[in-house]
Biotite code that builds the C-alpha atoms (Angstrom):
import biotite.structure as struc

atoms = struc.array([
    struc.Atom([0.000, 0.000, 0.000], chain_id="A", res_id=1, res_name="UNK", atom_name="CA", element="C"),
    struc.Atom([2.913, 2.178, 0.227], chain_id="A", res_id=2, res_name="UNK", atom_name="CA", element="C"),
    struc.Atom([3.504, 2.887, -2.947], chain_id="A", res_id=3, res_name="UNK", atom_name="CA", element="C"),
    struc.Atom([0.268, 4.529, -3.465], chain_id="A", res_id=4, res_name="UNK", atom_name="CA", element="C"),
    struc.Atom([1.228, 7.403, -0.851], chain_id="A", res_id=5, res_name="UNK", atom_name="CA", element="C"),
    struc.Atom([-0.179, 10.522, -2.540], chain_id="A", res_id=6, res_name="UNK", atom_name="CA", element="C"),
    struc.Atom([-2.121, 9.098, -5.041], chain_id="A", res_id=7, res_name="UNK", atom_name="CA", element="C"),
    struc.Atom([-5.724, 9.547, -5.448], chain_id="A", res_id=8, res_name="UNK", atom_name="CA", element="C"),
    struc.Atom([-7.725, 6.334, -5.055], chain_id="A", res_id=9, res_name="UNK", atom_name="CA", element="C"),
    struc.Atom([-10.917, 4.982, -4.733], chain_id="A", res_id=10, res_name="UNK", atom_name="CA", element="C"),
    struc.Atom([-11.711, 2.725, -2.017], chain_id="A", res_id=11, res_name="UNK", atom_name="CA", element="C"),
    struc.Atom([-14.696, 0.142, -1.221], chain_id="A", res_id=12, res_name="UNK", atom_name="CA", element="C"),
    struc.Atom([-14.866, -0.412, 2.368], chain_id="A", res_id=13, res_name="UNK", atom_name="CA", element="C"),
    struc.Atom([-16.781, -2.669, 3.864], chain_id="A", res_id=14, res_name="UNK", atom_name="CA", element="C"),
    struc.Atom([-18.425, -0.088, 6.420], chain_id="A", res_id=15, res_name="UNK", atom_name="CA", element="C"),
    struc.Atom([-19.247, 1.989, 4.007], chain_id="A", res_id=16, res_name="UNK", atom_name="CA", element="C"),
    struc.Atom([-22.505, 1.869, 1.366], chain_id="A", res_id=17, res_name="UNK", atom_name="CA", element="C"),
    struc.Atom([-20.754, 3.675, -1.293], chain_id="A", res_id=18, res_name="UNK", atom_name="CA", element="C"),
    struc.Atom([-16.883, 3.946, -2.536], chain_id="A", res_id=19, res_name="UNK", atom_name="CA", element="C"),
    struc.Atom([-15.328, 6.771, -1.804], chain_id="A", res_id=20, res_name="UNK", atom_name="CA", element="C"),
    struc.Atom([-12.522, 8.507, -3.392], chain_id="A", res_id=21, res_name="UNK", atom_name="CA", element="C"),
    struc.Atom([-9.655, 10.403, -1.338], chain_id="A", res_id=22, res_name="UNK", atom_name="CA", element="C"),
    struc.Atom([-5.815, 10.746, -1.175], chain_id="A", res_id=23, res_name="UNK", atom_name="CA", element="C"),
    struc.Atom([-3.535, 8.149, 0.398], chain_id="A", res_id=24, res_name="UNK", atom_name="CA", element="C"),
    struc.Atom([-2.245, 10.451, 3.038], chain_id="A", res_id=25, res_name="UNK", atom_name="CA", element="C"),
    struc.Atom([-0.174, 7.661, 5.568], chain_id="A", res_id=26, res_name="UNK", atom_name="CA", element="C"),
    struc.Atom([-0.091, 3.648, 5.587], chain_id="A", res_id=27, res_name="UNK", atom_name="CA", element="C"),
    struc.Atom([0.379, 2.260, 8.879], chain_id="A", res_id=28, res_name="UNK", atom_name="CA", element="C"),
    struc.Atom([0.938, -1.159, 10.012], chain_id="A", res_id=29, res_name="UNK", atom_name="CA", element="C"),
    struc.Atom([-2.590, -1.883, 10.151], chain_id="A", res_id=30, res_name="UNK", atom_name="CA", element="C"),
    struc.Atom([-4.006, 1.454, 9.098], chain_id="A", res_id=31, res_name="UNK", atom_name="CA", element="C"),
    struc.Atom([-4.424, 3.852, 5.983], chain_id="A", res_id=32, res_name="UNK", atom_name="CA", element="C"),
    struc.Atom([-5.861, 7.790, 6.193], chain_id="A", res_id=33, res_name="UNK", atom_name="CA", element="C"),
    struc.Atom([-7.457, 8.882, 3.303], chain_id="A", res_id=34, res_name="UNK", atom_name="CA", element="C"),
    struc.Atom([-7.846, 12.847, 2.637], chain_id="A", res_id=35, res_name="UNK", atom_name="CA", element="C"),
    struc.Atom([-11.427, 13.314, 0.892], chain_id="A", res_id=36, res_name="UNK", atom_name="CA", element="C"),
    struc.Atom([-11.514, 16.675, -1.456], chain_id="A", res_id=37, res_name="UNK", atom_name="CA", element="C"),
    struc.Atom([-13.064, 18.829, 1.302], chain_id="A", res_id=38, res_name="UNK", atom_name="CA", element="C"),
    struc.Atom([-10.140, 18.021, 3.375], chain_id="A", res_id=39, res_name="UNK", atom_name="CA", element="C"),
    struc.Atom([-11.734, 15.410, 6.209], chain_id="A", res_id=40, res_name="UNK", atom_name="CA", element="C"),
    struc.Atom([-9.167, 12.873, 7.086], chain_id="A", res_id=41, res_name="UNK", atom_name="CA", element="C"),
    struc.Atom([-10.888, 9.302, 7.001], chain_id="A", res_id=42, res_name="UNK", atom_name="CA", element="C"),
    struc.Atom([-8.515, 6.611, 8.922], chain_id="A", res_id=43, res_name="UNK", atom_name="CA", element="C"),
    struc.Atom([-9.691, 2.974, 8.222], chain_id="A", res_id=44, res_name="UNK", atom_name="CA", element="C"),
    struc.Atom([-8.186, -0.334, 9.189], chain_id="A", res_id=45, res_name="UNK", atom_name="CA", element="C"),
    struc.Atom([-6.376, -2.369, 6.077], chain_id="A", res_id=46, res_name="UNK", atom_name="CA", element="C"),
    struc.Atom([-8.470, -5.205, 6.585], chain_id="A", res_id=47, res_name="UNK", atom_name="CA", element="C"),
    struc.Atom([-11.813, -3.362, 6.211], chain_id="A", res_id=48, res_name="UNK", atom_name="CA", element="C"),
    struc.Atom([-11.006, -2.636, 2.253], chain_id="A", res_id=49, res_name="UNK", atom_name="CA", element="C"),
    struc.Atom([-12.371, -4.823, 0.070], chain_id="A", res_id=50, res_name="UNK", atom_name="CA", element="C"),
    struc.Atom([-11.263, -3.187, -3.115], chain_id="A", res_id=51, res_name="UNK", atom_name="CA", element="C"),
    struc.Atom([-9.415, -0.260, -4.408], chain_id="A", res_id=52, res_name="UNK", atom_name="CA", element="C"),
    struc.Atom([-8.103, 1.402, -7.707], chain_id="A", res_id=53, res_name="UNK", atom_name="CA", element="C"),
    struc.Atom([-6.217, 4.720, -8.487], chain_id="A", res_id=54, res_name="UNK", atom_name="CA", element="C"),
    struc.Atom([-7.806, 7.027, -10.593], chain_id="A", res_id=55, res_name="UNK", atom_name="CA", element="C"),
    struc.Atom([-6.784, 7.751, -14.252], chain_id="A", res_id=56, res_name="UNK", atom_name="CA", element="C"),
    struc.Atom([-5.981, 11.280, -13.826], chain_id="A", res_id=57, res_name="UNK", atom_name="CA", element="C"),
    struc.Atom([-3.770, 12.144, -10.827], chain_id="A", res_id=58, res_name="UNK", atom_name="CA", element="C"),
    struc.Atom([-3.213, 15.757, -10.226], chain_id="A", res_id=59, res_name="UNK", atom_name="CA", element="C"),
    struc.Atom([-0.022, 16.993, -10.931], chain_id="A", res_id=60, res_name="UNK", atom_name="CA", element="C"),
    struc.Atom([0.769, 14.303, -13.209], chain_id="A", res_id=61, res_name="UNK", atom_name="CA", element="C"),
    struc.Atom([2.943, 14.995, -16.855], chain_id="A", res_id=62, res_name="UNK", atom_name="CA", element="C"),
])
């Protein structure tokens, strides 16, 4: 999961009814906090994801 620090990803979690889309912030042992675009930090535990993808256009990307 490291290697998607600062990426924007969307995330299926199994607590939530929708995805959701935010910036990998930090990856922690057994965590990952997610920055959605109004700025709210979302911390979740690894093992609640069930799936995940980045998105096609990352900002700042060439």
């Amino acid at each position: 999961m490291e290697k998607f620090l600062g990426t924007i990803c969307i995330f299926n979690l199994t607590f939530m009814d929708r995805s959701i889309t935010g910036m990998v912030k930090e990856v922690g042992k057994d965590f990952i906090l997610l920055e959605m675009r109004d700025g709210r930090l979302l911390c979740a535990r690894l093992d609640t994801i069930l799936g995940f993808g980045m998105v096609k256009n990352q900002p700042g990307a060439v």
